[in-house]
C-alpha positions in Angstrom: -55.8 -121.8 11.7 -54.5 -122.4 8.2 -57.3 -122.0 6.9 -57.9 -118.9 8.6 -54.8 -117.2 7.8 -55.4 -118.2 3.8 -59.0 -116.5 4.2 -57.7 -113.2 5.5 -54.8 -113.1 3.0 -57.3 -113.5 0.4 -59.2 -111.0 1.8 -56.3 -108.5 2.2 -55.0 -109.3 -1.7 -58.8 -108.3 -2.6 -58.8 -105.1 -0.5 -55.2 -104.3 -2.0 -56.8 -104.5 -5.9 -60.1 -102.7 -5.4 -58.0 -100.1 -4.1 -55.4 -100.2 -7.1 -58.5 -100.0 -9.4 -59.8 -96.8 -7.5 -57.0 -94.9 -7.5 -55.8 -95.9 -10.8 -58.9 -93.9 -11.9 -58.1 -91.2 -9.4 -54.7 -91.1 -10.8 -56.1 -90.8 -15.0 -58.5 -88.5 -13.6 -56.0 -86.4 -12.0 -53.5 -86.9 -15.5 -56.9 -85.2 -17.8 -57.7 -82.4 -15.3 -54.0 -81.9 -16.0 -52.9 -81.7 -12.0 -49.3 -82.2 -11.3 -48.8 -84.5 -8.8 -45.9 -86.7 -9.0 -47.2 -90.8 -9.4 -45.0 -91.3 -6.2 -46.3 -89.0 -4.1 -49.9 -89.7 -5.6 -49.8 -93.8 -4.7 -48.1 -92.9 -1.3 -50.3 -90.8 0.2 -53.5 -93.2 -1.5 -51.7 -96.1 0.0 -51.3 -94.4 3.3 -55.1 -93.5 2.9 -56.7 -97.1 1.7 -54.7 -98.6 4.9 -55.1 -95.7 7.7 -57.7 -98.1 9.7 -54.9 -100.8 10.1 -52.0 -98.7 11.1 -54.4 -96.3 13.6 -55.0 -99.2 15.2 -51.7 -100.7 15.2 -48.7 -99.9 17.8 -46.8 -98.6 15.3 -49.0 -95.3 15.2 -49.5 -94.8 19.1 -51.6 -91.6 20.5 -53.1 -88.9 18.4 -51.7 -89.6 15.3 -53.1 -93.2 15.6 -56.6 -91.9 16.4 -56.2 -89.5 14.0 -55.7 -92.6 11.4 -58.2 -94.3 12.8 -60.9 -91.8 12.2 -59.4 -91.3 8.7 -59.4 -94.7 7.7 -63.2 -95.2 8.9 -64.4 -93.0 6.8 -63.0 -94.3 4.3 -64.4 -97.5 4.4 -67.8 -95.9 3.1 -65.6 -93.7 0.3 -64.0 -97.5 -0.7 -68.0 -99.1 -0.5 -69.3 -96.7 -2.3 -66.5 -95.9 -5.3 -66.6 -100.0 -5.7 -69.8 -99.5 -6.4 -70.0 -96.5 -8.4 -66.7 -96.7 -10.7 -68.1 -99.8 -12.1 -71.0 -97.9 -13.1 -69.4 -95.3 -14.2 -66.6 -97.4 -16.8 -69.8 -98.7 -18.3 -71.6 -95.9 -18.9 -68.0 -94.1 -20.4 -67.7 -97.5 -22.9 -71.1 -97.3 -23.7 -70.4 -93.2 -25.3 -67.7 -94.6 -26.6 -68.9 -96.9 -29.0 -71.6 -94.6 -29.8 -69.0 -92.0 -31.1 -69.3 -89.5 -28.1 -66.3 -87.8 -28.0 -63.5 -87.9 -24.6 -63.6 -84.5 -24.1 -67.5 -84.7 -23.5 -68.0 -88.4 -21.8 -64.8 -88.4 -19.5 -66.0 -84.6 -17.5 -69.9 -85.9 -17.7 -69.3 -89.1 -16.3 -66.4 -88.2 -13.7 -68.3 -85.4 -12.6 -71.6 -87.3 -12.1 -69.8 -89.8 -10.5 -68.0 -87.5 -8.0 -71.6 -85.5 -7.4 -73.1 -88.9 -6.4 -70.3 -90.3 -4.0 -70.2 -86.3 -1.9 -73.9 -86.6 -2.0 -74.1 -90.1 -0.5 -71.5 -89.1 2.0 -73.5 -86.0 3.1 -76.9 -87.7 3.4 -75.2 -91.2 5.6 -73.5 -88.2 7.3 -76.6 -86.5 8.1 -78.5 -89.7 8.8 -76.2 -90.9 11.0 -75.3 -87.8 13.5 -79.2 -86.8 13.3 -80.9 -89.6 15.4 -84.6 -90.5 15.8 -86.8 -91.8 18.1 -89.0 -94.5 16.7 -91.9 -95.9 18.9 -92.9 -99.5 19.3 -96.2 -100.5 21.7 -96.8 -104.2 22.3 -98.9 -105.7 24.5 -97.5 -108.4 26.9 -100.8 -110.7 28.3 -99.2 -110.9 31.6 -99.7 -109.0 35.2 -97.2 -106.7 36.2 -97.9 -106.3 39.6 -99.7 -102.6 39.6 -97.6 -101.7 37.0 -100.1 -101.2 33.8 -98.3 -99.8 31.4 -94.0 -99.0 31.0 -92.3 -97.0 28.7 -88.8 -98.3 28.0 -86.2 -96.3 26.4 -83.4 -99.2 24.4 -80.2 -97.9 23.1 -77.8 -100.3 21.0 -74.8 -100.0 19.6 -73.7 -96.8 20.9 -69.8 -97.5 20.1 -68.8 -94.8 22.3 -65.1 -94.1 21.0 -62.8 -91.7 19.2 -65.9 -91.4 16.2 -68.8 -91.4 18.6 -68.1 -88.8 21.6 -69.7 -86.5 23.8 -71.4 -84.6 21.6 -73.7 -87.5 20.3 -73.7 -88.9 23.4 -75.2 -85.9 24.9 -78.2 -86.3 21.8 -78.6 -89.3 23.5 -79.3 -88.3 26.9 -81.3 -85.5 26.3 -83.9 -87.9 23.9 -84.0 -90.8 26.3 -84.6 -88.5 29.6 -87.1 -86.5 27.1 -89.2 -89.6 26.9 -89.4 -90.1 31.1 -89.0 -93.6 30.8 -89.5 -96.3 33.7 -86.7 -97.9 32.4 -83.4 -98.0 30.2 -82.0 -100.8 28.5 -79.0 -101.0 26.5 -78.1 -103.8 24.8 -75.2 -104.2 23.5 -72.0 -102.4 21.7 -71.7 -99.4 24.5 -68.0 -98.7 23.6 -65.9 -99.2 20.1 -63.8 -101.5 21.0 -61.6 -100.0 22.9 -62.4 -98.5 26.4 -59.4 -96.0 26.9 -61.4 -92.9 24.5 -64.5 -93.3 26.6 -62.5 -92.7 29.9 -60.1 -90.1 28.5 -62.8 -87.6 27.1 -65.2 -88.2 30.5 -67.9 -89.9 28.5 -69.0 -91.2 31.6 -70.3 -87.6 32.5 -72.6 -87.3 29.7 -73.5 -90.8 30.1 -74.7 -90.9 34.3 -77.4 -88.1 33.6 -79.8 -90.5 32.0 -82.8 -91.2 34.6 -84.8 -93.8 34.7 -87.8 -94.6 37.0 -86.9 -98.5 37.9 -82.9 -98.6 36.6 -80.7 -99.1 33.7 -79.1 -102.0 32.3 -77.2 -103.4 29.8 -75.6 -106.3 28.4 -72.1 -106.8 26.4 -71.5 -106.4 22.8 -68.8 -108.3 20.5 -67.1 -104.8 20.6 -66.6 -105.2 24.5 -64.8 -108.3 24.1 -62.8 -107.6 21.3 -61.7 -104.4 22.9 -60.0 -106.7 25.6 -61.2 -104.6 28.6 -64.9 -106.3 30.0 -64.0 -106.1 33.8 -63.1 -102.2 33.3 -65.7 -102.0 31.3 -68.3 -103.4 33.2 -66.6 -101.7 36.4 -67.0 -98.3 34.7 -70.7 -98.8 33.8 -72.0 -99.9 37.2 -70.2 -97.0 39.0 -72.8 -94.9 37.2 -75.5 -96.9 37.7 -75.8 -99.0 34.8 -75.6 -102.7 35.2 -74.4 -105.1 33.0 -75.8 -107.7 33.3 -74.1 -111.0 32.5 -75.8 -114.4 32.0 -77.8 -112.7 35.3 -81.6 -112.2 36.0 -82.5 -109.0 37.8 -86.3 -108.8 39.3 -87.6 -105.7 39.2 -89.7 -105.6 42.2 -92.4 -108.1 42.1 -93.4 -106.5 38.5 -91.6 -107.8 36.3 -88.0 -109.4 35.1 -84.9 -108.0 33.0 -82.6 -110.7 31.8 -79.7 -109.9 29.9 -77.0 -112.8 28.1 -73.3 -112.9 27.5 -72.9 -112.0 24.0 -72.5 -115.0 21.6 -68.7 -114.2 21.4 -68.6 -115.4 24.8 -69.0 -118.5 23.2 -65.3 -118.1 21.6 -63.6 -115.9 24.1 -64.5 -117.1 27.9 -63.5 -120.8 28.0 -67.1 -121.3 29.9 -69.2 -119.8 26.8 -72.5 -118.5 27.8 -75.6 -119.8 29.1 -78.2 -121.0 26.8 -81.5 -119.2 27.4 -83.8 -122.2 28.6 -81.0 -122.4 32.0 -81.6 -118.7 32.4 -84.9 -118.4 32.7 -85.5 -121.6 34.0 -86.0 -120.8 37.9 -87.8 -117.8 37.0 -91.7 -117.3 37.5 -93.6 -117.8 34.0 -96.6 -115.9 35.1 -94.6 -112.5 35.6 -93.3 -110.8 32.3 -89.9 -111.3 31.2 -87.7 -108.7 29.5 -84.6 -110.3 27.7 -81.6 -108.5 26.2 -79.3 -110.5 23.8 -76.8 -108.2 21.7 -77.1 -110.5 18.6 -80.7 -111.2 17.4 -80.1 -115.0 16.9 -82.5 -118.2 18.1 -85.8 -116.5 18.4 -87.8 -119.5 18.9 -85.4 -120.8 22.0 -86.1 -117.2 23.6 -89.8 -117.5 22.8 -90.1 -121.3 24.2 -87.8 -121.0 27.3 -90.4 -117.9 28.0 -89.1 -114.5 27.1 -92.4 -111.9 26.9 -89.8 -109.1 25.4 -86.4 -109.7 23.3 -84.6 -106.4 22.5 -81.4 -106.9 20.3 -78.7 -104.8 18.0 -75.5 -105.6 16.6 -76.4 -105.3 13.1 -76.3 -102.0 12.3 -79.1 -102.7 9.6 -75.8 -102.9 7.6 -74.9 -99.3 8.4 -74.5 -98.2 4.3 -76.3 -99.6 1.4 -76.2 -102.3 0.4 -74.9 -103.8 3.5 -78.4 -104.1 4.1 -79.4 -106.5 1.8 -76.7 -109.0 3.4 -77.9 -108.5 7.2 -81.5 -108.9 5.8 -80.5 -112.3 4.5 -78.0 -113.2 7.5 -81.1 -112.8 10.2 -84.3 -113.4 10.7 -84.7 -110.1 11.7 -82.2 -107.4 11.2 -84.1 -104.8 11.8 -87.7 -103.7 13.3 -90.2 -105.7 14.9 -91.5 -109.2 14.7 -93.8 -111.4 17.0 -92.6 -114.6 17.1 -95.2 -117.1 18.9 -96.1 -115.2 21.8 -92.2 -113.0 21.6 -91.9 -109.7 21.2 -88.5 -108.9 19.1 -87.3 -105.6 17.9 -84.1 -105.6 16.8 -82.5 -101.6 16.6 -80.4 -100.0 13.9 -78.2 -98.7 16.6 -77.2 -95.1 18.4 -73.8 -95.1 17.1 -71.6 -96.5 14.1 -68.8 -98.5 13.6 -66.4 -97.3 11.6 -67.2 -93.9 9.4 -70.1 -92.0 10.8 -72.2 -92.9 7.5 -75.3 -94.5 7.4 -77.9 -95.1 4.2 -80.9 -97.3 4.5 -80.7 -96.7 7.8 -80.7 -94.3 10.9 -79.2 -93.8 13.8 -81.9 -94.0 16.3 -83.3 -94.5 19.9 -86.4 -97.0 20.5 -89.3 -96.0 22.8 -91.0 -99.1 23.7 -94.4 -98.9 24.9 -95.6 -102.0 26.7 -99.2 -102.6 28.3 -99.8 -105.3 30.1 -102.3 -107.7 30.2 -103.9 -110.4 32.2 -104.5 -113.1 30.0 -108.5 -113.6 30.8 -108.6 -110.1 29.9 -108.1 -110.9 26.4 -109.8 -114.2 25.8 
């Protein structure tokens, strides 16, 4: 716990003095453009700016003005990322004119105003790429029977972090792709709400959310968010009065076709004193010769799926890092972060996600929807 608490100070003292050095160039900036505001006023509202996420979410801020922080302070998490990045850049290149005898009245407005015109433009394209979703098709072949089922077309959703960022209005994108695509079935693993449940019942997302159709049923599994939001049993209780069910650490048999199997999230592991299952006892009692579709929010342990005998794994959670370069840390934190891999005889795809967390900003990566074709085949057939 000490150890803990140390890490997170750390953490906060670093947040605090990235901050200081942005808007200590906001504030020189400001000084040179020759705009009058006061250094009080200035570091105030920049204070009140750099920590909106924390006091949204605290009790101190309760009701709209707290959302209203909230969804402030997200999107300024990408402004932070991305001036970290950028400034940097941007002192060098300023130093570098400098010593070559450029003059300040030339190298301060070029390299401000190059820096500014990158930041608004990597805002508007994460914006555009993350509130403009596609559908991107994967078709695998499973060497199993499906009853008479030959082929299925499976619309998968993660990481739809229905909140006070992600509402009706992309929701309703959602439902009017997935029903596009007349799939047998939906799955969605993972991440439905942002934490939080109280948003998704106060706008009536639940209205958008009940008009997806599926042929053979919908179901989902829980996300970190869920448990960290503190409200699973509501949660849960609000999904399956719609018809979606979450499954948790269950098996469902869908007919005698095929199976869906959905896990605990691996925070269960931290947050229910009985953890989770691990895979091998969940599929154990099931029949091997009938194709089995897993969900697991976290794309972790592919070769336990794959040898306790999962045909399909469908995961989320990581966002593919949401902004550059998140990405290149989820790329080296998973096996597979984002996309497909086969993995013995496993079928993995891992999604990007519907939704965001945080600012509705993505780069080097999209929100999207996967269509998942599967055939199926007997196994002689393909010897």
């Amino acid at each position: 716990m000490k150890s803990r608490l140390i890490l997170i100070l750390l953490f906060l003292l670093l947040y605090l003095g990235l901050n200081f050095y942005i808007g200590l160039h906001g504030i020189l900036l400001l000084a040179y453009w020759q705009v009058g505001i006061p250094p009080v006023l200035y570091w105030t509202l920049f204070t009140l700016l750099a920590l909106a996420y924390v006091l949204g979410r605290s009790p101190l801020v309760p009701g709209a003005p707290g959302r209203f922080l909230k969804v402030i302070g997200s999107y300024y998490f990408a402004v932070f990322e991305f001036a970290v990045i950028l400034i940097p850049l941007g002192d060098l290149s300023i130093w570098l004119m400098k010593t070559a005898g450029v003059s300040p009245d030339v190298y301060i407005p070029a390299v401000s105003t190059a820096v500014l015109a990158v930041l608004v433009f990597l805002l508007a394209k994460g914006y555009w790429n993350a509130w403009t979703p596609i559908v991107r098709t994967y078709r695998i072949r499973v060497n199993k029977k499906a009853g008479d089922l030959g082929q299925m077309r499976v619309a998968v959703a993660s990481d739809i972090h229905m909140g006070n960022i992600v509402g009706k209005r992309h929701l309703r994108r959602l439902v009017t792709r997935v029903n596009a695509m007349k799939p047998d079935l939906i799955l969605l693993p993972g991440d439905l709400i942002d934490d939080d449940i109280e948003p998704y019942i106060r706008n009536g997302m639940s209205e958008v959310l009940e008009q997806l159709q599926s042929r053979l049923g919908i179901y989902a599994v829980l996300g970190n968010h869920e448990y960290y939001g503190g409200h699973v049993e509501e949660h849960v209780k609000q999904m399956e009065r719609i018809g979606i069910r979450v499954l948790r650490d269950e098996v469902v048999p869908i007919g005698e076709m095929f199976y869906v199997a959905g896990r605990k999230d691996k925070t269960a592991e931290t947050f229910e004193p009985a953890g989770r299952l691990a895979v091998d006892a969940l599929l154990s009692d099931l029949d091997k010769n009938k194709p089995i579709l897993l969900m697991d929010h976290q794309p972790y342990h592919f070769s336990k799926a794959a040898a306790a005998g999962a045909d399909v794994l469908l995961c989320g959670h990581t966002h593919r890092g949401q902004f550059a370069p998140n990405h290149w840390i989820t790329g080296r934190l998973f096996e597979l972060d984002w996309g497909y891999l086969l993995k013995d005889n496993l079928h993995v795809v891992v999604s990007s996600g519907y939704g965001t967390w945080g600012p509705g900003i993505r780069i080097a990566s999209r929100s999207e929807i996967i269509e998942l074709v599967i055939d199926f085949v007997e196994y002689e057939q393909v010897k």
